[in-house]
Backbone of each chain as nested JSON, in Angstrom:
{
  "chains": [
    {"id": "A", "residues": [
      {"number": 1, "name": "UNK", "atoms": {"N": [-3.516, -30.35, -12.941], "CA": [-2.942, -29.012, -13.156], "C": [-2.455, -28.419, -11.831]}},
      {"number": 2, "name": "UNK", "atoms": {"N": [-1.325, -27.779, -11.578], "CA": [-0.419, -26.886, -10.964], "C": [-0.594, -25.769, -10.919]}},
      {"number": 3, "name": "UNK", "atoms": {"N": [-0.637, -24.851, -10.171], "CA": [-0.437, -23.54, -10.752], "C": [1.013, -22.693, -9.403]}},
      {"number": 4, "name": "UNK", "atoms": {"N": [1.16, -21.857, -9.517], "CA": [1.887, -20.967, -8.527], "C": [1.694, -19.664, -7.877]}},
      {"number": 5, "name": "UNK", "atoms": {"N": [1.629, -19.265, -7.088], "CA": [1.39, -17.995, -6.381], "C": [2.648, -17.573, -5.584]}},
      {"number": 6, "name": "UNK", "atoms": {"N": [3.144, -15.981, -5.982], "CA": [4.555, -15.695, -5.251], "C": [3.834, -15.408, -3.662]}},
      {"number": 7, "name": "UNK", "atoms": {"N": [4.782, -15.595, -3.294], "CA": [4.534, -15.377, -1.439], "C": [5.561, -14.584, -1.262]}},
      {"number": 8, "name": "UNK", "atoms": {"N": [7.19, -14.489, -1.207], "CA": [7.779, -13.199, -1.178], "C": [8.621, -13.322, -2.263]}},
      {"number": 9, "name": "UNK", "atoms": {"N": [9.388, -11.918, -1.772], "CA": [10.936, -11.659, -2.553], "C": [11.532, -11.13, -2.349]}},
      {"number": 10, "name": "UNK", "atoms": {"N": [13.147, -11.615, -2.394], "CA": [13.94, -10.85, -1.653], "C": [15.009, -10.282, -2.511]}},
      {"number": 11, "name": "UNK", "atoms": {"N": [15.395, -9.115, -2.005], "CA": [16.887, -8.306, -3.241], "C": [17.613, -9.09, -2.149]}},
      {"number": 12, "name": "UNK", "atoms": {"N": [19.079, -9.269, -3.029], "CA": [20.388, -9.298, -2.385], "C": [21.083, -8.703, -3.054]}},
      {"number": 13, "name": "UNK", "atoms": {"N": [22.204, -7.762, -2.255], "CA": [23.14, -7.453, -3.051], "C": [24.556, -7.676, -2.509]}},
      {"number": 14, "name": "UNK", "atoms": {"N": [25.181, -8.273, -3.452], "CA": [26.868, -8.422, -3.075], "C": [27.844, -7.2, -3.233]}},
      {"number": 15, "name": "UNK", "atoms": {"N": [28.211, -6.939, -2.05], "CA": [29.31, -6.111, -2.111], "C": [30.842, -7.151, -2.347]}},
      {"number": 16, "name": "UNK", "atoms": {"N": [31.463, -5.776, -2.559], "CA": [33.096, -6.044, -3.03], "C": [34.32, -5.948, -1.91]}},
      {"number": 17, "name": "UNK", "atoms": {"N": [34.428, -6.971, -0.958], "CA": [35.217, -5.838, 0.013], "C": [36.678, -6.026, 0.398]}},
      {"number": 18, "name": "UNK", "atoms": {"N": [36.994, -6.562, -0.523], "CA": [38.679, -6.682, -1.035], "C": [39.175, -8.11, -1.424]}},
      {"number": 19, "name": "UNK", "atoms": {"N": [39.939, -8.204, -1.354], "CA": [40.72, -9.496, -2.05], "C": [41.305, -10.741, -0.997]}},
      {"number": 20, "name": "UNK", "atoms": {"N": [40.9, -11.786, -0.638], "CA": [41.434, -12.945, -0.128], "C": [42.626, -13.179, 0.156]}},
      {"number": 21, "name": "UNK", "atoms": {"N": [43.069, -13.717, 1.174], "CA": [43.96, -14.339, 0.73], "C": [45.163, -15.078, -0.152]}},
      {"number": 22, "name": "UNK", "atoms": {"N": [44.097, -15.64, -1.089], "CA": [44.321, -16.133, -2.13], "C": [44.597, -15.312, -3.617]}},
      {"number": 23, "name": "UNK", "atoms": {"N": [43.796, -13.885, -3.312], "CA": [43.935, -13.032, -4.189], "C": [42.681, -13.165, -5.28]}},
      {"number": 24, "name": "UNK", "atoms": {"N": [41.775, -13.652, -4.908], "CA": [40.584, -13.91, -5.141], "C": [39.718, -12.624, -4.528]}},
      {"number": 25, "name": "UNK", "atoms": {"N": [38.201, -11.927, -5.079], "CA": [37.603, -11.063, -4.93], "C": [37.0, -11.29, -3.863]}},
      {"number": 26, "name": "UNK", "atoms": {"N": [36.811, -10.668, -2.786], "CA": [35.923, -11.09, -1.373], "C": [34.351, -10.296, -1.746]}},
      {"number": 27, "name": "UNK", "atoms": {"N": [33.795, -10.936, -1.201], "CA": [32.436, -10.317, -1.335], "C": [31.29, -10.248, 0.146]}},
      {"number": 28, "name": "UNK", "atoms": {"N": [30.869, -9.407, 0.162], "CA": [30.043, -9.766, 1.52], "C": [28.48, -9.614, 0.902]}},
      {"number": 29, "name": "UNK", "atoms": {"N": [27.848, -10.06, 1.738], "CA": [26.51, -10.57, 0.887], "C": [25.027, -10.089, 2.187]}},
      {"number": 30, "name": "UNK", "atoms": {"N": [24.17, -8.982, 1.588], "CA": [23.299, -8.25, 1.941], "C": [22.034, -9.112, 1.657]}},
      {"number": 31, "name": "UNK", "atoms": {"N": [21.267, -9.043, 2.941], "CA": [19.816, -9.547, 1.982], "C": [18.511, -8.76, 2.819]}},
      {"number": 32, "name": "UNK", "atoms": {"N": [18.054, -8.293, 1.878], "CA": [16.825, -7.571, 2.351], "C": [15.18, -8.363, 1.997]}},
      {"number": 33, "name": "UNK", "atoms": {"N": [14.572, -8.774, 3.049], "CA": [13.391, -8.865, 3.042], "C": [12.609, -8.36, 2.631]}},
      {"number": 34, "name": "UNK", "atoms": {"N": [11.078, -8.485, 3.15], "CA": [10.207, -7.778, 3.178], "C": [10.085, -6.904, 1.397]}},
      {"number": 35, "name": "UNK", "atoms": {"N": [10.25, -7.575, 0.5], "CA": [10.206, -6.863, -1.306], "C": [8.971, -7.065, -1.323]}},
      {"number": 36, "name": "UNK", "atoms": {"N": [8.295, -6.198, -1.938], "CA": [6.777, -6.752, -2.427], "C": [7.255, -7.806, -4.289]}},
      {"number": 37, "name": "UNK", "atoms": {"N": [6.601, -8.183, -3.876], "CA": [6.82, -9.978, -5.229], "C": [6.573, -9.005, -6.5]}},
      {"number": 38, "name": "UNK", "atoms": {"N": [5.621, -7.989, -6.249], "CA": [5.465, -6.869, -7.579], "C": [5.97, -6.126, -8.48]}},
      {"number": 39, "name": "UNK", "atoms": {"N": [7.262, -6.185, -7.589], "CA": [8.362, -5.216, -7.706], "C": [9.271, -5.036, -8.874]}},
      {"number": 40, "name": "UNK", "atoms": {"N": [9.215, -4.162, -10.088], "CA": [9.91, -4.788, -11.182], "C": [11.45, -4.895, -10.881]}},
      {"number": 41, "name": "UNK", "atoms": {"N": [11.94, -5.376, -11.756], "CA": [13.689, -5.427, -11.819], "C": [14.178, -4.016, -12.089]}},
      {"number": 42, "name": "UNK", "atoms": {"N": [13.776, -3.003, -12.808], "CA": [14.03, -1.541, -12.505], "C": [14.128, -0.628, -11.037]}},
      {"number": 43, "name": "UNK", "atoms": {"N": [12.895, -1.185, -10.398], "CA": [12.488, -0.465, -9.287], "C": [13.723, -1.192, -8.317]}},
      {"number": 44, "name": "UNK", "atoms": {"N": [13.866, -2.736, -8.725], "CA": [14.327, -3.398, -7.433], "C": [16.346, -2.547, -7.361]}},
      {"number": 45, "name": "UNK", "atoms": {"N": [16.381, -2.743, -8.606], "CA": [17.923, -2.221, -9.116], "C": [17.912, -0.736, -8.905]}},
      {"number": 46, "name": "UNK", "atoms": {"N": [17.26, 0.107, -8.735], "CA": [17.751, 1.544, -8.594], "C": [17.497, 1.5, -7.11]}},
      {"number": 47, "name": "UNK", "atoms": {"N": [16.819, 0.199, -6.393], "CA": [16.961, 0.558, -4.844], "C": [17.894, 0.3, -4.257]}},
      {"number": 48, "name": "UNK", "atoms": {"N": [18.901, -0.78, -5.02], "CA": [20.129, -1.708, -4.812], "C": [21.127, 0.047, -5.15]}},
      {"number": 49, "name": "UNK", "atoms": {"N": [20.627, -0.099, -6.003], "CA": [21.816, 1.673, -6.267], "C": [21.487, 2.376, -5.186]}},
      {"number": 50, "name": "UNK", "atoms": {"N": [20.351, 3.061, -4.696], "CA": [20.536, 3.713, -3.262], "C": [20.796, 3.246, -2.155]}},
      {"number": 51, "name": "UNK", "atoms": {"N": [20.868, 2.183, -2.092], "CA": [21.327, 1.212, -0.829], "C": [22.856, 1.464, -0.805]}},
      {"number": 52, "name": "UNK", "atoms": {"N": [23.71, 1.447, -2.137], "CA": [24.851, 1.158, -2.534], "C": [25.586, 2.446, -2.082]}},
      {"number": 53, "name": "UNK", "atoms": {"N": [25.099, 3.682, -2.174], "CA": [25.602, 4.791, -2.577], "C": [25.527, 5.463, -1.159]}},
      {"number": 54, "name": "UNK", "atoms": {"N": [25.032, 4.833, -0.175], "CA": [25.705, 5.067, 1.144], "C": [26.718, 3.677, 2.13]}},
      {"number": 55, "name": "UNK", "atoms": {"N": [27.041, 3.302, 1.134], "CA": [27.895, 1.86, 1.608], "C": [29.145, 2.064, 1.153]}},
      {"number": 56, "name": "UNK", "atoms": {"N": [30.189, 1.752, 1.95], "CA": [32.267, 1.878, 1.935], "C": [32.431, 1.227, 0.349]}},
      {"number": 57, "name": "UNK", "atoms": {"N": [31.884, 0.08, 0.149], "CA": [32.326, -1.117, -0.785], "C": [31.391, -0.877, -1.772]}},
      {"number": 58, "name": "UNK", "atoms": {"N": [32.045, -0.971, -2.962], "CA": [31.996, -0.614, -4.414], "C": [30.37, -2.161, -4.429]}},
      {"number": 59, "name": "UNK", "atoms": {"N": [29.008, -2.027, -5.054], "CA": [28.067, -2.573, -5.349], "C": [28.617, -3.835, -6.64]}},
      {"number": 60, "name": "UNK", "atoms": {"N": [28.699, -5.588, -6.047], "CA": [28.677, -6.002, -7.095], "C": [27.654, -6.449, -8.023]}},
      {"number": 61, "name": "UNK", "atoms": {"N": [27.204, -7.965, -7.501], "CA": [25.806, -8.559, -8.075], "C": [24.73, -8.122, -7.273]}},
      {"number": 62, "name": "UNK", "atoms": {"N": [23.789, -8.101, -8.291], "CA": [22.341, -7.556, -7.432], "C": [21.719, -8.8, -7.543]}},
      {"number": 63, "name": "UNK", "atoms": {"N": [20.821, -9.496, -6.854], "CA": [19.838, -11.061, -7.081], "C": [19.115, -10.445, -6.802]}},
      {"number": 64, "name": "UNK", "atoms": {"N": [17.729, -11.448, -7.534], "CA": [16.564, -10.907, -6.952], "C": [16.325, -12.572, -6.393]}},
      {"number": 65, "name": "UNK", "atoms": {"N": [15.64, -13.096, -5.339], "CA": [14.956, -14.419, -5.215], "C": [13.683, -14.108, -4.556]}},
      {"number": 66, "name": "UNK", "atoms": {"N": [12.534, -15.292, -5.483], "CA": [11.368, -15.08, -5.298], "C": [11.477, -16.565, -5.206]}},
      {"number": 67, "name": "UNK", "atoms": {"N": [10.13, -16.514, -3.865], "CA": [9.613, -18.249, -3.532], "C": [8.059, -18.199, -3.614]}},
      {"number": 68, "name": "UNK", "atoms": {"N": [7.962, -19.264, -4.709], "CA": [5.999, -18.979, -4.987], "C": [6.087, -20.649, -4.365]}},
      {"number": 69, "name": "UNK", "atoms": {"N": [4.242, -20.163, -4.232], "CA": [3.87, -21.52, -3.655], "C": [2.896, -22.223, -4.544]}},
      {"number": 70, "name": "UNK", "atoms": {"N": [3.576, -24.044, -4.499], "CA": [2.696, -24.278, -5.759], "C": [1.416, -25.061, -5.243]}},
      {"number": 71, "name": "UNK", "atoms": {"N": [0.565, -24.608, -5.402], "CA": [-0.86, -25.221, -5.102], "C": [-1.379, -26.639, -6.551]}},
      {"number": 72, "name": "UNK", "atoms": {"N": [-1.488, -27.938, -5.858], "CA": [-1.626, -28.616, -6.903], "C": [-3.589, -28.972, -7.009]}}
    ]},
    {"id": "B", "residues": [
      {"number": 1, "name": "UNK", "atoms": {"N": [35.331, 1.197, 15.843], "CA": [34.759, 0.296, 16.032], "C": [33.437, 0.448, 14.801]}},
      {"number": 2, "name": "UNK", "atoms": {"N": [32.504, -1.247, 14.784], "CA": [31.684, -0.804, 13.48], "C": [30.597, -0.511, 13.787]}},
      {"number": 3, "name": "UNK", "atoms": {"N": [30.113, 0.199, 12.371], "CA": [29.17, 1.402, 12.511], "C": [28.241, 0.512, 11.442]}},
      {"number": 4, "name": "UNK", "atoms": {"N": [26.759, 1.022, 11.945], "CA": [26.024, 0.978, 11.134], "C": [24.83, 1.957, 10.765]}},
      {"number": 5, "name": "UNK", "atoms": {"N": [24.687, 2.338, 9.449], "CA": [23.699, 3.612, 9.048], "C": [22.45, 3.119, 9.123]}},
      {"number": 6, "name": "UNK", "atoms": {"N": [21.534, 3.414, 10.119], "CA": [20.336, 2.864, 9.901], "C": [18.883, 3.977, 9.298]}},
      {"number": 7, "name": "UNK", "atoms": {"N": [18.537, 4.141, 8.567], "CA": [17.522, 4.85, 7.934], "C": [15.926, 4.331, 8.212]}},
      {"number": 8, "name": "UNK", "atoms": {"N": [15.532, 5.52, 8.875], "CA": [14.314, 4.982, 9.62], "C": [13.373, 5.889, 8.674]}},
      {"number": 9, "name": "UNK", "atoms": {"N": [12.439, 4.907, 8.231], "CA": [10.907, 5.34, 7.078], "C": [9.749, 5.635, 8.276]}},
      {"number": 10, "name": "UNK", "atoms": {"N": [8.915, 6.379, 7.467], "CA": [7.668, 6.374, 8.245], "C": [6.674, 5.715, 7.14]}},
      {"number": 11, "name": "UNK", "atoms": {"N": [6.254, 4.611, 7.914], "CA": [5.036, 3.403, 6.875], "C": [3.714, 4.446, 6.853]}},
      {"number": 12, "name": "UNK", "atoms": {"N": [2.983, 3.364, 5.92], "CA": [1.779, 4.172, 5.815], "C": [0.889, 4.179, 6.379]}},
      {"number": 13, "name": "UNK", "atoms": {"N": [0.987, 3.713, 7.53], "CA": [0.3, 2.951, 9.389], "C": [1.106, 4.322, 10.214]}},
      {"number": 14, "name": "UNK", "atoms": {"N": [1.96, 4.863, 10.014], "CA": [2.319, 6.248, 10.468], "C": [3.742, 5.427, 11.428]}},
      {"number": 15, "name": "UNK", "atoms": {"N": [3.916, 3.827, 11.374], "CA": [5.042, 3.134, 12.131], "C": [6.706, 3.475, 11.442]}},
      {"number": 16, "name": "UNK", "atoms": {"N": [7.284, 3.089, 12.131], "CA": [8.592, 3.272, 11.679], "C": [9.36, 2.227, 11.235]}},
      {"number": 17, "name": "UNK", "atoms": {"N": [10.079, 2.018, 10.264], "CA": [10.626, 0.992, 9.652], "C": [12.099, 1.17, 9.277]}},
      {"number": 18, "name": "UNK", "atoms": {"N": [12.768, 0.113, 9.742], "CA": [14.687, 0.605, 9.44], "C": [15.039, -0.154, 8.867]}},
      {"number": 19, "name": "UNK", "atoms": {"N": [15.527, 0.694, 7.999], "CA": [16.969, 0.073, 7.138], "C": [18.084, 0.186, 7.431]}},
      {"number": 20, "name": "UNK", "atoms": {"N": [19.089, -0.936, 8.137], "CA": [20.444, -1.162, 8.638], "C": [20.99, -1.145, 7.164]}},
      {"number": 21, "name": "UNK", "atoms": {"N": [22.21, -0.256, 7.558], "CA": [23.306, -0.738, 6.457], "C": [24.769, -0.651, 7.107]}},
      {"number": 22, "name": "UNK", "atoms": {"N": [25.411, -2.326, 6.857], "CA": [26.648, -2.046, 7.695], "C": [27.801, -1.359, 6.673]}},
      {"number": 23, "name": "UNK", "atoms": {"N": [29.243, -1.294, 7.569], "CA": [29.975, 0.128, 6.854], "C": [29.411, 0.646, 5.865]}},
      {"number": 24, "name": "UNK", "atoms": {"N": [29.098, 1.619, 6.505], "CA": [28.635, 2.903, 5.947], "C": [29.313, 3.634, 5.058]}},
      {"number": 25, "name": "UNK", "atoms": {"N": [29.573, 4.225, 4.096], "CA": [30.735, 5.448, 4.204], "C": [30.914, 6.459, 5.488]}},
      {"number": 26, "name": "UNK", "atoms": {"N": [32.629, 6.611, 5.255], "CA": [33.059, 7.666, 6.382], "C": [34.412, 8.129, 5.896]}},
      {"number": 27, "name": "UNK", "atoms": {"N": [33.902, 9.993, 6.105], "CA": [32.277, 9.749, 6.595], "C": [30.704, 9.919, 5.633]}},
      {"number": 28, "name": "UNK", "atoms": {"N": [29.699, 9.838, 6.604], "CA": [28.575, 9.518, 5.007], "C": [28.246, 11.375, 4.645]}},
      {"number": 29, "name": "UNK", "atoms": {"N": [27.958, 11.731, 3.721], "CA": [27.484, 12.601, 3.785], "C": [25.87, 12.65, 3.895]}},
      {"number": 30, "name": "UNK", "atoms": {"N": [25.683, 13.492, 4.702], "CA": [23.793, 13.768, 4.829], "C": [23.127, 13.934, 3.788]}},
      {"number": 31, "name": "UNK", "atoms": {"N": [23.262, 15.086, 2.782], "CA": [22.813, 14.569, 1.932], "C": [22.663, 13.709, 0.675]}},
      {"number": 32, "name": "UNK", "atoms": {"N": [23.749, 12.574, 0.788], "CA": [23.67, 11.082, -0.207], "C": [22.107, 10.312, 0.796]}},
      {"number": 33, "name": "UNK", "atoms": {"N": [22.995, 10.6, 2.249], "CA": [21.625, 9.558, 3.07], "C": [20.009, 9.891, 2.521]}},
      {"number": 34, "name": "UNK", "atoms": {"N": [20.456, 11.398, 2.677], "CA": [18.348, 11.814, 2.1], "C": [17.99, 11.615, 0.812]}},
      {"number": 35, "name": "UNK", "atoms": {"N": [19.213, 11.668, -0.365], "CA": [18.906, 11.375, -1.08], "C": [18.656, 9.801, -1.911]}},
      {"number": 36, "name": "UNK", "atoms": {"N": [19.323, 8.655, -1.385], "CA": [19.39, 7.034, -0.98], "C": [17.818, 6.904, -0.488]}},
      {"number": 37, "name": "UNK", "atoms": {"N": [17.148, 7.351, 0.762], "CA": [15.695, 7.199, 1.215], "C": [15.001, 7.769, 0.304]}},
      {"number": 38, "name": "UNK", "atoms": {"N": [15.09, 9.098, -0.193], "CA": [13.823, 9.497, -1.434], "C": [13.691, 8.268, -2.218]}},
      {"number": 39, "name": "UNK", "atoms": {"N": [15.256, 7.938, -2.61], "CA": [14.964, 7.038, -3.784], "C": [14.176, 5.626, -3.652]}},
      {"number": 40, "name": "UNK", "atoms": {"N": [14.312, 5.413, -2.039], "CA": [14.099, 3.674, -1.869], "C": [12.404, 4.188, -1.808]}},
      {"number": 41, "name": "UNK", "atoms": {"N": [11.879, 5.602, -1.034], "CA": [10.485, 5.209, -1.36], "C": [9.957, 5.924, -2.388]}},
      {"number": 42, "name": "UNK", "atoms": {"N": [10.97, 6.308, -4.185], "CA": [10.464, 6.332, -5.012], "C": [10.34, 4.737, -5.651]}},
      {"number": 43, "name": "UNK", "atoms": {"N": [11.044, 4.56, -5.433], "CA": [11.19, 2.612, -6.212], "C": [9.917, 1.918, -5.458]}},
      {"number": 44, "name": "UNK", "atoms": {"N": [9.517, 2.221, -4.143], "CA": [8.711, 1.523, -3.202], "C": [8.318, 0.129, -3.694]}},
      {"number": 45, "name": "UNK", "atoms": {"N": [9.485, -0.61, -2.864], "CA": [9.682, -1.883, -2.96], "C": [9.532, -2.881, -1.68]}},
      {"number": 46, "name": "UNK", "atoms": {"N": [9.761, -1.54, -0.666], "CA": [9.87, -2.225, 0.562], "C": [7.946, -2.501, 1.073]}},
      {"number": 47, "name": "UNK", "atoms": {"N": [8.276, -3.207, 1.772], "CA": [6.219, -2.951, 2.47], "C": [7.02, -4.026, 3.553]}},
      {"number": 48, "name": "UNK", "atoms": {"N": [6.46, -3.142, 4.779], "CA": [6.995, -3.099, 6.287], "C": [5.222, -4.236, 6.406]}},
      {"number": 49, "name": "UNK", "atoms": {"N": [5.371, -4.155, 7.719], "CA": [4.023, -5.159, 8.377], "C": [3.091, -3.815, 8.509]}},
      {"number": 50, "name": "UNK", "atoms": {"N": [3.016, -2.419, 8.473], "CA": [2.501, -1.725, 8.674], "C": [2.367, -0.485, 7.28]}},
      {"number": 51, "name": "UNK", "atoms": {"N": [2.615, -1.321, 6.137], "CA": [2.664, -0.487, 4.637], "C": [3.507, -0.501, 4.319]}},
      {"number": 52, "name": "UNK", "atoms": {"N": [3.739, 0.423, 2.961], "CA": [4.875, 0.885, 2.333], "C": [5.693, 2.354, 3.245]}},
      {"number": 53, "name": "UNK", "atoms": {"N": [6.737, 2.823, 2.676], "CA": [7.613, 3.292, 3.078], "C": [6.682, 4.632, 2.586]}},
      {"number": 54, "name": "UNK", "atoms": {"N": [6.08, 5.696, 3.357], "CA": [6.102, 7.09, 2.456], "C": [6.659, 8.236, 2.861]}},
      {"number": 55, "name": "UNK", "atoms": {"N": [7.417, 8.494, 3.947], "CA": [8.818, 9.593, 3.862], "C": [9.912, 9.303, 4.963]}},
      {"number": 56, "name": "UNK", "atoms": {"N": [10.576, 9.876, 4.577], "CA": [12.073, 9.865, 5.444], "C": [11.302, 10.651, 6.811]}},
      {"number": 57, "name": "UNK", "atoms": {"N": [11.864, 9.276, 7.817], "CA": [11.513, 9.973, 9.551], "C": [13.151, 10.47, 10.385]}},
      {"number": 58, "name": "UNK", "atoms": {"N": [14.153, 9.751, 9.728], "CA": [15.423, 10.014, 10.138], "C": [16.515, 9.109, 10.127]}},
      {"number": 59, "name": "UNK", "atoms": {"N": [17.365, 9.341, 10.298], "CA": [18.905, 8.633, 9.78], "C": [19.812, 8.553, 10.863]}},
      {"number": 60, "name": "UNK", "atoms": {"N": [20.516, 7.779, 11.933], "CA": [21.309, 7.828, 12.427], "C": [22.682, 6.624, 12.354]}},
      {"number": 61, "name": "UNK", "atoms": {"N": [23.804, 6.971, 12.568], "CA": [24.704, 5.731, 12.962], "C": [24.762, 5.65, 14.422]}},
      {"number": 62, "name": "UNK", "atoms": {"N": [24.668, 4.055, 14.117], "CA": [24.966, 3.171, 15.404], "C": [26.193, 2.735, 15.475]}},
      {"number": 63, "name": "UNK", "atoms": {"N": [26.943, 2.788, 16.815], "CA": [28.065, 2.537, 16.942], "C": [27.832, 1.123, 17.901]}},
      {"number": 64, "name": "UNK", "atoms": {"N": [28.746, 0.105, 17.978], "CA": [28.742, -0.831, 18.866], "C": [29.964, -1.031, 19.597]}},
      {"number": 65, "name": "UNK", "atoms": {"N": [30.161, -0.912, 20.993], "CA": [31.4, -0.816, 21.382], "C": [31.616, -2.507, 22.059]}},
      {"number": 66, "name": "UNK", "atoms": {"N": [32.416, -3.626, 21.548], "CA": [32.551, -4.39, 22.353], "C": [34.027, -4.538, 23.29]}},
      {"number": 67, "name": "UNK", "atoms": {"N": [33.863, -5.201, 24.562], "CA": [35.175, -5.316, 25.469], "C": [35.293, -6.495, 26.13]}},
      {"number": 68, "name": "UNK", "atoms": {"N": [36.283, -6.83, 25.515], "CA": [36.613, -8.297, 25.822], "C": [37.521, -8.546, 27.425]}},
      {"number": 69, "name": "UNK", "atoms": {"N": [36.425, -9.107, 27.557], "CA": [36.802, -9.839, 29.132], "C": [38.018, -11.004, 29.207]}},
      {"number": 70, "name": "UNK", "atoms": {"N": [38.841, -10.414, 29.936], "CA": [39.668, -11.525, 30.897], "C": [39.438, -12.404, 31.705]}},
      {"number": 71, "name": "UNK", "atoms": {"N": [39.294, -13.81, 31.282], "CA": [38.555, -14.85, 31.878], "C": [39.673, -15.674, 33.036]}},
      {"number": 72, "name": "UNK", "atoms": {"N": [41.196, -15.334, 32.186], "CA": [42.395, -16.252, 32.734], "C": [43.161, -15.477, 34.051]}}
    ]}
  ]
}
């Protein structure tokens, strides 16, 4: 038997910050540390909204990534 | 030249903890900034090496001026 334990988690959020070259969507890509692993997807998303709402570029995808450790 | 809004928390160790955010709005208004920090330590998601986030200690932009040297 396996089991897992989270160790962290991190928000990212993609901003929007104009169009390529190519005419393709540009995105620039935020990542914040330090999340407690506890953190629901509500709490994590209305922090991504206050993060957002002092930033130039319109908020696209929000991620959340969590890395647990698997103890066998 | 670019700016960045950095929002400084006071942890629950009484330390200070920043949140960089590059382009900012401009310009930002003061109160989106106070109101962006209430929210990040109503969500309290963050936990610094010295606690969670429990009030706004202050907000400033950083400016970075670089000057490129003539080597030729």
């Amino acid at each position: 038997m396996a089991d897992q334990i989270p160790v962290s988690s991190t928000l990212r959020i993609d901003f929007e910050t104009g169009l390529t070259e190519k005419g393709d969507i540009a995105f620039k890509r935020r990542s914040f540390t330090n999340i407690k692993t506890e953190a629901t997807a509500e709490q994590l998303f209305s922090t991504a909204v206050a993060i957002s709402s002092v930033q130039n570029y319109p908020m696209s995808e929000v991620t959340r990534v969590d890395t647990y450790s698997l103890i066998g | 030249m670019a700016k960045v809004l950095e929002m400084i928390f006071e942890t629950e160790e009484g330390k200070s903890a920043t949140i960089a955010v590059e382009n900012p709005k401009n310009p930002v208004n003061v109160n989106t900034v106070k109101l962006a920090m209430e929210q990040v330590i109503a969500e309290s998601v963050f936990v610094s090496g010295s606690g969670g986030f429990v009030s706004v200690k202050g907000a400033r932009l950083v400016e970075r001026n670089v000057e490129e040297l003539e080597l030729s």
